[in-house]
N, C-alpha and C positions, 0 to 999 in steps of 0.2 A: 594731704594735698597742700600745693603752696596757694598762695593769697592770690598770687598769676591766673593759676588753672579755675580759681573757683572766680574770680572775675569775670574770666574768659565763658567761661559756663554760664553765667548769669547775663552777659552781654549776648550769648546766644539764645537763651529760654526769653529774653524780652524781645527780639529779633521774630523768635517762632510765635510767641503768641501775638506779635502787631502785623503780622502775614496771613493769620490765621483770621486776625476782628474783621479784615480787608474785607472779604466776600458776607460776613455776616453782617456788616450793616446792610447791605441789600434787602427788600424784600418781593417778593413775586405774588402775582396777583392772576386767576385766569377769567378770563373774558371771553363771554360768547359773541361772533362777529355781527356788528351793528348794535354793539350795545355799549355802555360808557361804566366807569364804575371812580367813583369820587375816593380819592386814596388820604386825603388828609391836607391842613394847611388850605382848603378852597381849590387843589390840582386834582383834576380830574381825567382820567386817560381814558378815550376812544379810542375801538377797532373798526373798521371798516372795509368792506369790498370794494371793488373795483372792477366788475367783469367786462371792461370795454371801456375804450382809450377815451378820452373824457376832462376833464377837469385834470384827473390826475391820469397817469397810465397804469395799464392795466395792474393789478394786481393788489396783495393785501397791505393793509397801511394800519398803525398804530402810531396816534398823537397823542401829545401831553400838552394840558394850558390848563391858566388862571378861569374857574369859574365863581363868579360872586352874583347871588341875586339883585345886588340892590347897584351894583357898578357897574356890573355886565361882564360878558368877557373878557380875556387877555391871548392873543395868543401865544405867548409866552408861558411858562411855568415859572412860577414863582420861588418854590421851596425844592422839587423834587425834579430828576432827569430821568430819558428811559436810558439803561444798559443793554439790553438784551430783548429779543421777540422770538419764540418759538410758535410757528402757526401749524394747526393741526389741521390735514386735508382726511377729505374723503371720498372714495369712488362711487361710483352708483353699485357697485360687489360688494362694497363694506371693508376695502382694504386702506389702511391707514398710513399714511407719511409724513413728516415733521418737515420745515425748512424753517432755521436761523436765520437773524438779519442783527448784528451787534452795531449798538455806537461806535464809529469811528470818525465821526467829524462833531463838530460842534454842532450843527444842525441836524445830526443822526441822535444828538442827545432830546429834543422836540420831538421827533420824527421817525419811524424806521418803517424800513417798508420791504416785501417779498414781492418776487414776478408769483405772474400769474401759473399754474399745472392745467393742462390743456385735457379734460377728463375727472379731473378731481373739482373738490368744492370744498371751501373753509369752511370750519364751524368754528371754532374756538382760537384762542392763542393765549400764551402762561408769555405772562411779562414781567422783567425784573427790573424794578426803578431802583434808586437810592438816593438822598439827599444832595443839591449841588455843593462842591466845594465852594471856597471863595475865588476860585480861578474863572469857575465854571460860570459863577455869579453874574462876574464883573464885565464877560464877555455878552451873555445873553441877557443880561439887564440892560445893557448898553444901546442909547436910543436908535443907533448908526445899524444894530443888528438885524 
């Protein structure tokens, strides 16, 4: 083979394995609803119900913020974002259904949250944080945020 093809090949294997580290810095965590679980760095991520319009509207919500005993809180996250929320329903039969809610804004990286299922009832949700970039940083550090 010429020096072309095997550069060529090498510029592709460092391509597939930096596509690949993408979803594994991620890590997911499951939570049962109304309870918190401290994930590292002082961020700690609650789920919460919502069965009637209220403070928030109806449905399930997953927060991420700064908790420090002796500072207090932040609502903000300091180290870590959420990516992803899968909430797991249940029926009064015992029949089971999932519903996503992914970051796609800058405050969905805080924040995510599912409508309510009219008959079902959360128990749990599987959440996948991962570390902020410096983009992500500089937006939600930002005192104007």
């Amino acid at each position: 083979m010429n020096t072309r093809k095997i550069l060529l090949l090498l510029v592709l294997a460092i391509a597939i394995v930096g596509f690949t580290m993408g979803p594994a810095c991620a890590a997911t965590v499951t939570i049962k609803m109304g309870n918190h679980k401290d994930i590292g760095h002082k961020d700690r991520i609650l789920t919460f119900y919502q069965p009637k319009d209220a403070q928030n509207v109806k449905g399930v919500y997953a927060a991420i913020f700064y908790h420090d005993k002796k500072k207090g809180d932040d609502f903000r996250p300091h180290t870590y974002v959420l990516r992803k929320m899968t909430v797991y329903y249940k029926s009064k039969k015992g029949k089971v259904i999932t519903r996503t809610a992914k970051a796609n804004t800058v405050s969905g990286l805080s924040m995510l949250s599912t409508k309510k299922i009219v008959g079902y009832t959360p128990y749990k949700a599987k959440i996948t944080y991962s570390k902020m970039t410096k983009k992500e940083r500089r937006i939600i550090m930002n005192p104007l945020f």
